[in-house]
C-alpha positions in Angstrom: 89.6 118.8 116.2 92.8 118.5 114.3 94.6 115.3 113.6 98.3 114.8 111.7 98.6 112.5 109.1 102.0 112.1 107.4 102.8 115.7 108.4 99.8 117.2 106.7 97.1 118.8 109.7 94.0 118.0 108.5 90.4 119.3 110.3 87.9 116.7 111.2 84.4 117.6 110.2 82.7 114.4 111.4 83.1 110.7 111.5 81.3 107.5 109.9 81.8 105.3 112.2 80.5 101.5 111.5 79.6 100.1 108.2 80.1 96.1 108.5 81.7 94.4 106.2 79.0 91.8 104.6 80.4 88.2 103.3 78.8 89.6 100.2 81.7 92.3 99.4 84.6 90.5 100.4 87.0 88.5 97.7 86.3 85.1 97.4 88.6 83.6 99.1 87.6 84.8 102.3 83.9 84.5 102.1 81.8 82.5 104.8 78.7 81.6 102.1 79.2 80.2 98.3 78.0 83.5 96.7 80.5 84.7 94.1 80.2 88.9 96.2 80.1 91.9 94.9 82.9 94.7 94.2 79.9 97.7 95.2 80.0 98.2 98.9 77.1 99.4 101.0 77.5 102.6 103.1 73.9 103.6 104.6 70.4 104.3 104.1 69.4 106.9 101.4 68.7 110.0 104.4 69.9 113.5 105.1 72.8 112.1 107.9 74.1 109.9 104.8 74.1 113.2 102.4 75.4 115.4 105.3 78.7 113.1 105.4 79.1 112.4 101.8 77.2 114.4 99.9 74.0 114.6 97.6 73.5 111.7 95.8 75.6 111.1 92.6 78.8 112.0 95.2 82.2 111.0 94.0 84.8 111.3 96.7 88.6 111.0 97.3 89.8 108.7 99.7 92.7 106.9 101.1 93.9 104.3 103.4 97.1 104.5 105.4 99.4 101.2 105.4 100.0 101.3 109.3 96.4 100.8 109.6 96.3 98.1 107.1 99.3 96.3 109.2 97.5 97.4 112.1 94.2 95.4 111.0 95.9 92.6 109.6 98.1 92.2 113.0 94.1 92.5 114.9 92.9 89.9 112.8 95.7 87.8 113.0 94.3 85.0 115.3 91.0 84.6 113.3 93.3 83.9 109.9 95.3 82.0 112.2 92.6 80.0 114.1 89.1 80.7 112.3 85.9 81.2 114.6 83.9 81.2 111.6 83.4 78.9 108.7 84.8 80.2 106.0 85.1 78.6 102.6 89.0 78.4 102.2 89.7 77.9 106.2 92.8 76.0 106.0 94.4 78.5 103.7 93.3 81.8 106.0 96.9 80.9 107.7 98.5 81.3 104.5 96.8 84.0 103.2 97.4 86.1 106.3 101.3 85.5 105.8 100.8 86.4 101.8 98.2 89.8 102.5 100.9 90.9 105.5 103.9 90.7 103.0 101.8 92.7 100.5 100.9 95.1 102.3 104.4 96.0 103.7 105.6 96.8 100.4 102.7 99.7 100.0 103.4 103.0 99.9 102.4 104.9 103.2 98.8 106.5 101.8 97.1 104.6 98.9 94.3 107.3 97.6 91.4 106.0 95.9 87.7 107.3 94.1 84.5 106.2 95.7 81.5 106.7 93.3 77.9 106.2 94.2 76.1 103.8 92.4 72.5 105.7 91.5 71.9 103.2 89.0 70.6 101.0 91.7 67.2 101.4 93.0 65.8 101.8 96.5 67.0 103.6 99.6 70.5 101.6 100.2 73.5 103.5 98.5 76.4 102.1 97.4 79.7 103.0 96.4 82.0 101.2 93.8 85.9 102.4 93.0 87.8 100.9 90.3 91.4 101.6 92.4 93.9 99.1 93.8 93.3 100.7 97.0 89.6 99.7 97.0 90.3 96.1 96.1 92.9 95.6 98.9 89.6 96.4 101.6 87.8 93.5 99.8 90.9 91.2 99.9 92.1 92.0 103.6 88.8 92.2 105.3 87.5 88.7 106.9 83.4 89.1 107.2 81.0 89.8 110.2 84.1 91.1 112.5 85.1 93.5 110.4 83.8 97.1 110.3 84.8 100.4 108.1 84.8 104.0 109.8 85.8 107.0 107.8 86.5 110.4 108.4 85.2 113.5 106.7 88.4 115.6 106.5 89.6 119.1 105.5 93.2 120.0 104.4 94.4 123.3 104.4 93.5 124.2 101.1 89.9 123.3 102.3 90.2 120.5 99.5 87.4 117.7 101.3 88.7 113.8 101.7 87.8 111.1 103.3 90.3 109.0 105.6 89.0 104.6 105.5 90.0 102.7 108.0 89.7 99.2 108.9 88.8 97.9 112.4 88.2 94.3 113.9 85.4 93.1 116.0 85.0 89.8 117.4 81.2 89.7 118.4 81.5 92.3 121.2 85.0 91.7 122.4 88.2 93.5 121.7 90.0 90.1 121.3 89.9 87.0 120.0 88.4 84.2 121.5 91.7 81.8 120.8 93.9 84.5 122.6 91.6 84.6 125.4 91.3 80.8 125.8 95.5 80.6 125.5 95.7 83.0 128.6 93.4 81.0 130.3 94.9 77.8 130.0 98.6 79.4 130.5 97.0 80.1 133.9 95.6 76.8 134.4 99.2 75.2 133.8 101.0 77.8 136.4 102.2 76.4 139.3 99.7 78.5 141.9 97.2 77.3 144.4 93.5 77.2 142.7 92.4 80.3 144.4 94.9 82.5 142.7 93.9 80.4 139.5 90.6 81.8 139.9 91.2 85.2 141.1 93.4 85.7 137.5 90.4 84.2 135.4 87.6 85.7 137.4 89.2 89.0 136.6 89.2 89.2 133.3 85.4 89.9 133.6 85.8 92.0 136.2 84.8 90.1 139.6 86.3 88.3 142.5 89.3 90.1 144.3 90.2 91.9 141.7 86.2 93.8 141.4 86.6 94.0 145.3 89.6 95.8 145.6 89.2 98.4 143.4 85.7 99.0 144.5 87.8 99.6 147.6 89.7 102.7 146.0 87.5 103.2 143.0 83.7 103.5 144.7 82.0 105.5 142.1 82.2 106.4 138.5 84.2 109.6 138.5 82.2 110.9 135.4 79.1 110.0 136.4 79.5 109.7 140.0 77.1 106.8 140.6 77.4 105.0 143.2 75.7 102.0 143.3 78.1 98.6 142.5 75.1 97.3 141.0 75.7 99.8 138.1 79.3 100.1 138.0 82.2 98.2 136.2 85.0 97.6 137.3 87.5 97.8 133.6 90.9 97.4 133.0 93.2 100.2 132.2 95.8 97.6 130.2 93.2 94.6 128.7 93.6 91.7 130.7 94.6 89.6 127.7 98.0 91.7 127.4 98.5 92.1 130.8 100.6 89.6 133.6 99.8 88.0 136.5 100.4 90.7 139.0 98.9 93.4 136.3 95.9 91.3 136.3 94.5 91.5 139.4 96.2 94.8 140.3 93.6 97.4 141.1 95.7 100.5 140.1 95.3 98.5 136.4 91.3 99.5 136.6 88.8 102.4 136.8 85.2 101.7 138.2 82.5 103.1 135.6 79.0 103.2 134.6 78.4 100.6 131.5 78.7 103.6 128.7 81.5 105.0 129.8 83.3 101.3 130.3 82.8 100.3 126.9 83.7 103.7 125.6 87.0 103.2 127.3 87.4 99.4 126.6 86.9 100.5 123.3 89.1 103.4 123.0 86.6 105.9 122.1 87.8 107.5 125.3 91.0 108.1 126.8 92.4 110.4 129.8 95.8 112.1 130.2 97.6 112.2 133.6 96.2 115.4 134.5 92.3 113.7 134.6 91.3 115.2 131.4 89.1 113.1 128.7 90.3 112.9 125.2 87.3 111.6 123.0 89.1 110.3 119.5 87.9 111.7 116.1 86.6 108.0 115.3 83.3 109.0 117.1 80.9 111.1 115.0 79.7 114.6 116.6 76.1 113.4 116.6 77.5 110.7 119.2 79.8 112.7 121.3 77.0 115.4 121.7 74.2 112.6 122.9 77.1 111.5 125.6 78.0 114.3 126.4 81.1 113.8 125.2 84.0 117.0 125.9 87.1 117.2 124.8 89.9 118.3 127.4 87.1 118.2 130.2 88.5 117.5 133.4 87.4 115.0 135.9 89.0 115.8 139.4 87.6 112.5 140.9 89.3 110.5 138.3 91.7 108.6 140.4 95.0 108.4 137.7 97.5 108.3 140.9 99.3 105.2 140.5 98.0 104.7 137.5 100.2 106.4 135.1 102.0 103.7 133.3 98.9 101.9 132.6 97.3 105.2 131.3 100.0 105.6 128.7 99.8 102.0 127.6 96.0 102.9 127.0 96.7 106.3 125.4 99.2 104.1 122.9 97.6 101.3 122.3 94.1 101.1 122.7 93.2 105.0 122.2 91.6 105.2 118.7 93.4 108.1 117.3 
């Protein structure tokens, strides 16, 4: 697989693809506990996976971050600076600091390259890395704790020179959005001059029951990669997140896919993708180990994927959710 990154085609060898950020690394200012944190990060266990991605032990690497992802993160965890979940230390400022970090960041140039270096000066089978770049601070200052993760990718330019490519992703405790944004489209609802029923058809969808689960059962009565059958097993997910979509997109079953519980979150996700023509795209952000134990193709084509009708929501996916 070959991805572009400002114009340069790079080949991707394999992906990290989830080390949490720990209250313990982040700056001070947006820790959770009192600890004063630490600038060395932690990036897996001491094992032959770990070595196989960045190298034998004593590996120092080159690295960069990109500042549309930066923005991009930033703009994701925009409504827990805005209106903290958690109980961090400085809370009231988080608002601030989210106006001051997205400021910053938009005067950065594109790519920010950095050195990792492992730390074998400390003992046991957890391996850390430590940079002394600007780059490598900024992921301490930007990163809230606990809903933010770090993938990388293990890349290869033309001149076979190896890099790795951070980037920063958001989390909130198993859902792809906020809890504030979710409870703002549920109360926008609730103030909507519409008879309770429809109230609770748009609310009962956003998990995926009521009319909504019904009707596209009607069209959708199997997982077209898996082809189960049984609505017991199956899920019914939308194409366009509820969150972002309208009334009428809401509860509109060409805005949904029926599938098995992998392949749901894979797509809520946007691990997985499909183009109009019914073929998968699987995004470089998954690791090889991971798209060979699901099976994962490239370009495979599902014929009983049921895209008709389907095909503005399927590019809003491909754009917007679609980890590329």
């Amino acid at each position: 697989m070959n991805i572009t990154i400002l114009d340069q085609i790079y080949s991707v060898i394999d992906a990290k693809e989830k080390i949490t950020i720990a209250d313990s690394f982040v700056a001070s200012c947006n820790k959770i506990g009192s600890g004063h944190g630490e600038a060395k990060f932690y990036v897996g266990n001491d094992n032959d996976e770990l070595h196989s991605f960045f190298g034998e032990r004593s590996f120092k690497i080159r690295a960069f971050l990109l500042k549309k992802d930066l923005l991009q993160y930033l703009e994701d965890a925009k409504n827990e600076y805005l209106s903290p979940e958690q109980e961090y230390v400085n809370k009231p400022k988080l608002p601030e600091l989210w106006h001051e970090r997205n400021d910053k960041v938009n005067t950065l140039d594109d790519i920010m390259w950095f050195t990792l270096e492992d730390q074998i000066q400390i003992q046991g089978s957890r391996v850390y890395v430590k940079s002394t770049d600007v780059a490598y601070d900024l992921i301490r200052e930007l990163s809230l704790p606990n809903i933010t993760y770090i993938a990388s990718l293990k890349l290869s330019s033309h001149e076979h020179e190896i890099v790795y490519y951070f980037r920063l992703f958001v989390d909130y405790f198993s859902e792809n959005h906020h809890p504030r944004e979710i409870q703002q489209q549920e109360e926008a609802i609730e103030v909507e001059n519409l008879p309770p029923e429809q109230k609770k058809q748009l609310v009962n969808a956003r998990t995926g029951q009521g009319k909504y689960r019904k009707a596209l059962l009607e069209e959708c009565p199997f997982c077209p990669i898996t082809i189960v059958a049984d609505d017991r097993l199956l899920i019914a997910s939308h194409i366009k997140p509820w969150v972002v979509s309208n009334d009428r997109e809401k509860i509109d079953p060409k805005n949904g896919f029926m599938f098995t519980p992998t392949y749901d979150f894979l797509f809520d996700r946007g691990f997985i993708t499909f183009t109009d023509d019914k073929r998968m795209s699987v995004s470089p952000w998954l690791s090889k180990m991971t798209c060979s134990r699901l099976n994962l193709i490239p370009d495979k084509k599902y014929d009983m994927l049921p895209t008709e009708g389907r095909t503005e929501y399927l590019a809003y996916h491909r754009e917007n959710i679609f980890k590329k």
